[in-house]
C-alpha positions in Angstrom: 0.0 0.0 0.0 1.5 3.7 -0.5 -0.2 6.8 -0.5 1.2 10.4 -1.2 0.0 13.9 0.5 1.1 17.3 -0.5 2.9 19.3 0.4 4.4 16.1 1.7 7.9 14.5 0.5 7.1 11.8 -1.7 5.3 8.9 -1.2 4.8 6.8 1.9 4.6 2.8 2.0 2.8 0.3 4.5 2.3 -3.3 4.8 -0.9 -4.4 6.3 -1.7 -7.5 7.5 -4.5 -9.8 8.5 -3.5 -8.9 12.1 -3.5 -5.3 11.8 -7.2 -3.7 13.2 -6.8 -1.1 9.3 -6.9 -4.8 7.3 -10.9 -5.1 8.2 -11.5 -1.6 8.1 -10.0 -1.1 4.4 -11.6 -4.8 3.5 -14.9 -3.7 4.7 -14.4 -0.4 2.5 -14.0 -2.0 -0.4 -16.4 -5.1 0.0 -19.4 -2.1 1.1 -18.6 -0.3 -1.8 -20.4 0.2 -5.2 -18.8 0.6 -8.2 -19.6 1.1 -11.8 -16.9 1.0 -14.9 -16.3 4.1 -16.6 -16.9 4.6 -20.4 -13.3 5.5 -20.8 -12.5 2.0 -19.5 -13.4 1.7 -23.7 -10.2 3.6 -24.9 -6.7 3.0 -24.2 -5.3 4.2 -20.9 -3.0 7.5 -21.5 -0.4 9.7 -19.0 -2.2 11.3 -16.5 -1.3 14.7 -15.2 -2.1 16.5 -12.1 -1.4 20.3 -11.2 -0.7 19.9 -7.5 -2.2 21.7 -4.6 -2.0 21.5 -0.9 -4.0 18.7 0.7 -4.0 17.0 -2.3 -3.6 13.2 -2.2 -3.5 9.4 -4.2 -3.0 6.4 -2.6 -2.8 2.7 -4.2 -3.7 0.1 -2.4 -2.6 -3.5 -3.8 -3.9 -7.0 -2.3 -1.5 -9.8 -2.7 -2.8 -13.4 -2.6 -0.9 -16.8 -2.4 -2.6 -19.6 -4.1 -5.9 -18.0 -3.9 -9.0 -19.9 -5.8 -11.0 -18.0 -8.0 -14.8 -19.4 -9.2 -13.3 -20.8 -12.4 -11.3 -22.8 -10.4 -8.0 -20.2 -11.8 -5.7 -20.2 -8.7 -3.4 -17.1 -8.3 -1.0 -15.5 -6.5 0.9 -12.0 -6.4 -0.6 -8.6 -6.8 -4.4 -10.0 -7.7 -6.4 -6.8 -6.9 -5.4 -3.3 -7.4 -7.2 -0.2 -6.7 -5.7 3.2 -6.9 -7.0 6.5 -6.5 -5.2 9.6 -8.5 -6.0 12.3 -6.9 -9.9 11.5 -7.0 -9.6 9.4 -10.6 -10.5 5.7 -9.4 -9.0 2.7 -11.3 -9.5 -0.8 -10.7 -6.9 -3.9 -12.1 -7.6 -7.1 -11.4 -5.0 -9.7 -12.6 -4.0 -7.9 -15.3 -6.8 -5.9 -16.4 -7.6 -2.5 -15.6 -11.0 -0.3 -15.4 -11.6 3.1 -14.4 -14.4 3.6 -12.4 -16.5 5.6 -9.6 -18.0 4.9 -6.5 -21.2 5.9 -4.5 -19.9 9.0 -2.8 -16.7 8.8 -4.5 -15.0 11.9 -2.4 -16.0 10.6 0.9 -14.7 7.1 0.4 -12.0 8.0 -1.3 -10.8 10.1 2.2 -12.3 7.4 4.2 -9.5 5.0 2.5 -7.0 7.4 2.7 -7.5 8.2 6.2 -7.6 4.7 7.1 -4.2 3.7 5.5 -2.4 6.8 7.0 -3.4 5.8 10.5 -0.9 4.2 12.1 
């Protein structure tokens, strides 16, 4: 996981485990959430640019799995899900493929994950 505030100095990385109280918090996040693909999930992904401001923030959160079983009866392991926020543009991967995307209040549970991972 790493996440990034301005006027901060760069980007900031944690590992959270199953044991740490912020693993069901952030799971329950995402599992609560609704989501719905962007259009521009349609056309290929470009450079993204952001003019930066104070209090400004992205975060990317990525959930590694060992030999996890999918319903087609796939099993992975590595990076399977990742979700990233760029300053308030949402993206989803999930083994290998990528959608951008919003969220029910999208601000709000954007902070809410944000928050959560820079608890410590």
């Amino acid at each position: 996981m790493t996440y990034e505030v301005h006027p901060d100095d760069g980007m900031k990385q944690c590992r959270i485990e199953k044991d740490d109280p912020r693993f069901l918090l952030i799971t329950n996040l995402i599992t609560a959430q609704r989501y719905r693909r962007s259009i521009l999930s349609l056309f290929p992904q470009t450079t993204k640019t952001h003019r930066l401001q104070d209090g400004d923030f992205k975060w990317e959160l990525g959930c590694v799995a060992s030999d996890a079983a999918l319903q087609n009866g796939e099993v992975v392991t590595g990076n399977v899900i990742h979700i990233s926020s760029f300053f308030g543009e949402l993206e989803i991967s999930f083994i290998g493929k990528t959608w951008r995307c919003t969220a029910e209040n999208q601000e709000k549970w954007i902070a809410e994950m944000m928050d959560t991972m820079h608890t410590e």
